[in-house]
C-alpha positions in Angstrom: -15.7 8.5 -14.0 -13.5 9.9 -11.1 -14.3 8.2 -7.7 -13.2 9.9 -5.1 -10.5 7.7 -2.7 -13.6 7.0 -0.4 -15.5 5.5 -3.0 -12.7 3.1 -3.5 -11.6 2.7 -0.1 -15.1 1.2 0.3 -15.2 -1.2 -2.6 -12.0 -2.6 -1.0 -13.5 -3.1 1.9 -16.1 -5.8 0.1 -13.5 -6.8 -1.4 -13.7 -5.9 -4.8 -10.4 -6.4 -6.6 -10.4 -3.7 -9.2 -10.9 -1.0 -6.7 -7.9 -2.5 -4.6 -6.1 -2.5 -8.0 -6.9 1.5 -8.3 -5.7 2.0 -5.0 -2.3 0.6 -5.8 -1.9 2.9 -9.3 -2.8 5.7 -6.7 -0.2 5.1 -4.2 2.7 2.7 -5.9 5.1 5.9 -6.5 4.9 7.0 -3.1 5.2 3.9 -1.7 7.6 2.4 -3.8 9.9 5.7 -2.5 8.8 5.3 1.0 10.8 1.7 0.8 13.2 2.9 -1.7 15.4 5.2 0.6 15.3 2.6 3.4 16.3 0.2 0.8 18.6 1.6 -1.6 18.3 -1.3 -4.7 15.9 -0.5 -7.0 14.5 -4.0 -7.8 14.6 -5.0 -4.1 12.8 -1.6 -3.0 10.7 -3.2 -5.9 9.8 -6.5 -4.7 9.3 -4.8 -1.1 6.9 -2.6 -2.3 5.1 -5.3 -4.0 5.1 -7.2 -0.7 3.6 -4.3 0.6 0.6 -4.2 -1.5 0.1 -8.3 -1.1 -0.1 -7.3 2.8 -2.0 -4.7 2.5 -4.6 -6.3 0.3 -4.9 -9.4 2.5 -4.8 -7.0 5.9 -7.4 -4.7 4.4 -10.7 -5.4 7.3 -7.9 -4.3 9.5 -7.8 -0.7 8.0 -10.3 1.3 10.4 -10.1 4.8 8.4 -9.3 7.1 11.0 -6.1 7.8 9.4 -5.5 8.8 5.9 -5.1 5.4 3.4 -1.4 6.7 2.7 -0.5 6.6 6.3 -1.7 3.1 6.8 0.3 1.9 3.9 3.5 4.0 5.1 3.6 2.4 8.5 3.1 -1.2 6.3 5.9 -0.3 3.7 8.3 1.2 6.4 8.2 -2.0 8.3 8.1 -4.3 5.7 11.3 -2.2 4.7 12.6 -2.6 7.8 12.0 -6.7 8.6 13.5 -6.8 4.5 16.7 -5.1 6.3 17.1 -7.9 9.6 
């Protein structure tokens, strides 16, 4: 069964865990490359982008949906990347 991102977006939202899972297989490459030329070690850009995901998973009621899922985890993984570089 293919949900469409929606679908999942809104199982997140009630906080089912599987759907969050989901999300991150959708989006970890990106991501992960988001962080990874700000942070130019793989296993760090690694553990940033895992950060990322813990964040975003415990920040999720804070996603509104006006902007496109990706975009709200960019702006998460670029800063993350950024505080990992202080």
């Amino acid at each position: 069964s293919h949900r469409s991102e929606a679908d999942i977006v809104d199982s997140c939202r009630s906080g089912d865990r599987s759907a969050f899972n989901q999300l991150v297989r959708l989006h970890q490459e990106r991501v992960y490359w988001v962080v990874r030329r700000m942070i130019h070690d793989h296993d760090d850009a690694l553990d940033v982008t895992q950060e990322v995901f813990i964040k975003a998973y415990d920040k999720f009621d804070s996603f509104r949906g006006d902007a496109q899922i990706f975009t709200w985890l960019y702006r998460i993984a670029a800063n993350n990347a950024k505080n990992y570089l202080a």
